[in-house]
N, C-alpha and C positions, 0 to 999 in steps of 0.2 A: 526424519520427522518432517511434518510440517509441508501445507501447501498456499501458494501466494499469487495474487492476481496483480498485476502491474496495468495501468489505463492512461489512454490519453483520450481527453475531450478532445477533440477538433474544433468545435467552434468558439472555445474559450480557451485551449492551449492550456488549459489544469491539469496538472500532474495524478494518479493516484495511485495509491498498492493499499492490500490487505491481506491478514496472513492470520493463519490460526494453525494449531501443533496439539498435542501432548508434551506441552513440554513447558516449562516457568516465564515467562517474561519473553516471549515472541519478541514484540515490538520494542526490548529494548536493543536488541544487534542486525535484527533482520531484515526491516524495510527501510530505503532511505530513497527520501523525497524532497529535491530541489525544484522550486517553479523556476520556470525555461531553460531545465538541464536536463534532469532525467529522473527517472524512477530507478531502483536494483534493489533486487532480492537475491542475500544468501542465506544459504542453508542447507541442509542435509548434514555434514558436520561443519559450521557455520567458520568461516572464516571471515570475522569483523576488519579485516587491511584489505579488503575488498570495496568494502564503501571507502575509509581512508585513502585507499593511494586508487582509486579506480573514479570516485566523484570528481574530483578534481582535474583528471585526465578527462571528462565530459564537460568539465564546463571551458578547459580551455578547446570545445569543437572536435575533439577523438569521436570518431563515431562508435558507436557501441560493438562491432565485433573487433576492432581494432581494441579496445579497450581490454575486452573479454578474454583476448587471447594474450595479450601485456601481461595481464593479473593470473593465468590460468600456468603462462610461462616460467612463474615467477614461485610457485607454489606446488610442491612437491606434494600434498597432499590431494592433489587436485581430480583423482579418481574416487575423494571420499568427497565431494563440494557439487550443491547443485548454486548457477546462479543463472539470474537474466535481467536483462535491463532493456529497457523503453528508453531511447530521450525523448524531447521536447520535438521534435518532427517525425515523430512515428517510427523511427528504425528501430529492429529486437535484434537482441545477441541473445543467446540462450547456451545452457552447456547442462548434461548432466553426469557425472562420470562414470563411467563404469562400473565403481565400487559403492555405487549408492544403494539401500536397500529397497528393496522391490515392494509393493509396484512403485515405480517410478518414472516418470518421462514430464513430457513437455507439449504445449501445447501453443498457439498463437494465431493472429486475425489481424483483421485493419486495426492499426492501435489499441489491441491490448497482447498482454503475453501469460500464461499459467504456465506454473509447474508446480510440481509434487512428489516426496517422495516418503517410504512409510505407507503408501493410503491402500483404504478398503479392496482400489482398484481405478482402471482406467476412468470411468466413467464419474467419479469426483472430478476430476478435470474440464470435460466436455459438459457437466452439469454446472460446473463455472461460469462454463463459457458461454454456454446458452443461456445461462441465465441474467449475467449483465446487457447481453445484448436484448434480450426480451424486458428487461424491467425496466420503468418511467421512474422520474424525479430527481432529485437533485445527484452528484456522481456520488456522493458519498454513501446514498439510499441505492444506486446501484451498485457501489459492490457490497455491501450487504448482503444485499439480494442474492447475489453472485456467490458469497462466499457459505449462506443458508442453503444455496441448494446443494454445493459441494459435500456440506457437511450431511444434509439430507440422505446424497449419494452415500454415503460412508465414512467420510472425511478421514481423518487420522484413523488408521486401524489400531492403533492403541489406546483411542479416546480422545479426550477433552482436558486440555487447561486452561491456555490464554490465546490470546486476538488482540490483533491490533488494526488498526487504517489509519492512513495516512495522505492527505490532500493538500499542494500547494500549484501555487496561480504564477503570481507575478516576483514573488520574494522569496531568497533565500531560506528563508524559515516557514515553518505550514501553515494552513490557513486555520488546519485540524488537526488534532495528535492526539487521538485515546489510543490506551492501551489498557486491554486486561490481563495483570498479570499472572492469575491464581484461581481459578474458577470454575463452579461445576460446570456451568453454562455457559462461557464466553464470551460468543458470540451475542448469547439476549442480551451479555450485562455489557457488548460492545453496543449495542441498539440503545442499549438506554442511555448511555450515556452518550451517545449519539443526538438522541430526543430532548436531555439535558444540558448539552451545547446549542441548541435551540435556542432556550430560553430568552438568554442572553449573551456567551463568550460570542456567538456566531455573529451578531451585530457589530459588539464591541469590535472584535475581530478587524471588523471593516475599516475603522478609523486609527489603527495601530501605525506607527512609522514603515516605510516601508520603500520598495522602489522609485512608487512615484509620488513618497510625500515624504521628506525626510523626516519633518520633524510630528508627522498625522496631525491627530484633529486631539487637541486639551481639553477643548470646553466643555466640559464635564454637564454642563444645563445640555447640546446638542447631544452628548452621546445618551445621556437619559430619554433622553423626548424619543429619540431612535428605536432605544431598545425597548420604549412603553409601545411604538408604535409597528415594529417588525419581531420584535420577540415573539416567538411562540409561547404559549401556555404548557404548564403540561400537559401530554396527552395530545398537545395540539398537533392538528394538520398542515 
C-alpha cells in the first residue's frame, strides 16, 4: 500500500513528506519529520521501530544509508518493508524489498525522494515527481500539488482512504501535521484542512517555544494582532 513524497527546501532547510494509501490512519505510523534531521517513510508492511530506533540514529549525524541498512539488518521481515529517508543535507537512502507488491519501486532528485508500492503503476511516481518540482507556493501547497497528480496518475490501485503531510523547520516538533484519517477523498479533505491552518494555527505556529525561543511569545494582545494581520481568510489566497 501506499505512496510517499519526502522534500528538502534548500533555501530554508524545511523538512517535508506526504503520503496517502487505501488504507486507515496513514499519517499515524508512516511519515516522520524532524527539522534539521530528517524526513522517513515506512511502509509497504509498515514497520513503526524504523522511525523509533532509526530517528534517533539521524539525529546523532548516521547518514541515511548507514542508517537504512542498521534497521534493514536488524529486521527479518525486510523483503515485505519499503522505506526511505531524506536528512537535513539532502542525502536519500531508499530500500524496497523484494516481497513488496507490485507495482512498486522508487524514485529520487535533488532533495526529494518517492516511493510506492500497491499503485496503479510506475507513472504515479514520476507524476509525483514532476509535479512538486513544476508547482509554486509555499512546500506544503507543493507537495499537494505533488501528491494530486500522483493520485491523478492512478495513485493506490486499490483506492482512496487517508493522507497525511507533514512539515518542520527549525524544531523537533512540526511546524504542520494534518492527517486524514478515513475518507472518500483525502487528499481534498487534506487541502482543506491545509486552507484551515491558514487561518490561523499557521501564525500562531510561529510564536510557539521552540529552538530558538524557549520560552516563545505569551502576549496573547501580539499573537492576535498577528493573526488579524497574516491569517488568511477562508478561501483565501
Amino acid at each position: 500500500m501506499t505512496w510517499s513524497i519526502l522534500v528538502r527546501d534548500p533555501a530554508s532547510g524545511a523538512l517535508g513528506a506526504a503520503v496517502a494509501t487505501r488504507f486507515f490512519a496513514v499519517g499515524a505510523l508512516c511519515i516522520h519529520v524532524e527539522g534539521g534531521v530528517a524526513a522517513l517513510a515506512t511502509q509497504a508492511l509498515v514497520n513503526p521501530m524504523f522511525a523509533v530506533q532509526g530517528m534517533p540514529m539521524l539525529r546523532a549525524g548516521k547518514p541515511p544509508e548507514q542508517t537504512v541498512a542498521t534497521l534493514l539488518a536488524g529486521d527479518a521481515g525486510r523483503a515485505h518493508r519499503q522505506l526511505h529517508v531524506l536528512d537535513a543535507s539532502g542525502r536519500i537512502a531508499q530500500h524496497t524489498g523484494a516481497a513488496c507488491i507490485a507495482w512498486c519501486g522508487m524514485l529520487r532528485g535533488q532533495d526529494v525522494s518517492v516511493a510506492g508500492n500497491m499503485l496503479a503503476g510506475e507513472a504515479v511516481l514520476a507524476r509525483t515527481v514532476e509535479a512538486y518540482a513544476a508547482a509554486a507556493g509555499s512546500l506544503a501547497e507543493r507537495l499537494l500539488a505533488a501528491m494530486e497528480a500522483g493520485e491523478a496518475a492512478g495513485g493506490d490501485k486499490r483506492g482512496r482512504q487517508s493522507a497525511a503531510l507533514k512539515i518542520a523547520s527549525r524544531d523537533p516538533y512540526p511546524d504542520l501535521d494534518i492527517r486524514v484519517d478515513d475518507h472518500a477523498a483525502p487528499l481534498a479533505e487534506l487541502r482543506r484542512l491545509h486552507d484551515v491552518a491558514q487561518q490561523r494555527f499557521a501564525v500562531f505556529r510561529r510564536f510557539m517555544p521552540g529552538a530558538d525561543s524557549p520560552a516563545g511569545v505569551f502576549d496573547r494582545a501580539v499573537i492576535e494582532r498577528a493573526v488579524a494581520e497574516h491569517g488568511k481568510p477562508p478561501g483565501g489566497s
